[in-house]
N, C-alpha and C positions, 0 to 999 in steps of 0.2 A: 782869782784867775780861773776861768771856765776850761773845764778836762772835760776831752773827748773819749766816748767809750765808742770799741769797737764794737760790731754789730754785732760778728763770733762770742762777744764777751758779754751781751744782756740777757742773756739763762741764767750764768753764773754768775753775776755781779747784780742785777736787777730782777731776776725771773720770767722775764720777758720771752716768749718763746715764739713767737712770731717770725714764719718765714721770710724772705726777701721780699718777696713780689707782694705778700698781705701788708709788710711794711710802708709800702710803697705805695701801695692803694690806698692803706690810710691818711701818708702825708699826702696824696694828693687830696683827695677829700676835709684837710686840714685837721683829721682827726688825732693823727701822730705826730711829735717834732720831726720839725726835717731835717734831711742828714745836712753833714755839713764834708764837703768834698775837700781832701788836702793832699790830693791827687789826681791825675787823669781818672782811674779805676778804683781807688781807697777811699771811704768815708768812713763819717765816725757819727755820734751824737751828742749833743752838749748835756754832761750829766744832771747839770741843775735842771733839764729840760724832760730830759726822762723821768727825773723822781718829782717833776711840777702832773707830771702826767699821771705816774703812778695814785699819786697824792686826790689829783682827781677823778681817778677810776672807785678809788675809797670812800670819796664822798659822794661818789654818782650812787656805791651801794648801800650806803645809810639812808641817801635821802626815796630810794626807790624799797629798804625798807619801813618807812617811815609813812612812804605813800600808799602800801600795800601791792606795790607792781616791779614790775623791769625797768629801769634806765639805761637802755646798749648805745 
């Protein structure tokens, strides 16, 4: 069953430190998961979505040490 993490809570569950509005920038440029709303005002995010993300921030920096450059 997919668990929502709150936003307040991906520093200290994920490390994820990213303000609001950069969050938001990224989902819209499809670069972060998007929230998932279970309120007027309340979202959250689906954790297997964050740590699919994370997972590929890790392999963006193997493969940009591998190629001798940056992957952002």
């Amino acid at each position: 069953m997919p668990r929502l993490i709150a936003p307040e809570d991906l520093p200290s569950r994920k490390g994820i430190t990213l303000k609001n509005a950069q969050r938001q920038e990224l989902e819209e440029k499809g670069l972060f998961p998007a929230r998932v709303y279970y309120s007027e005002r309340k979202h959250g995010y689906i954790e297997e979505e964050i740590d699919a993300y994370i997972e590929a921030k890790i392999a963006d920096r193997a493969s940009a040490k591998r190629n001798g450059g940056c992957n952002v």
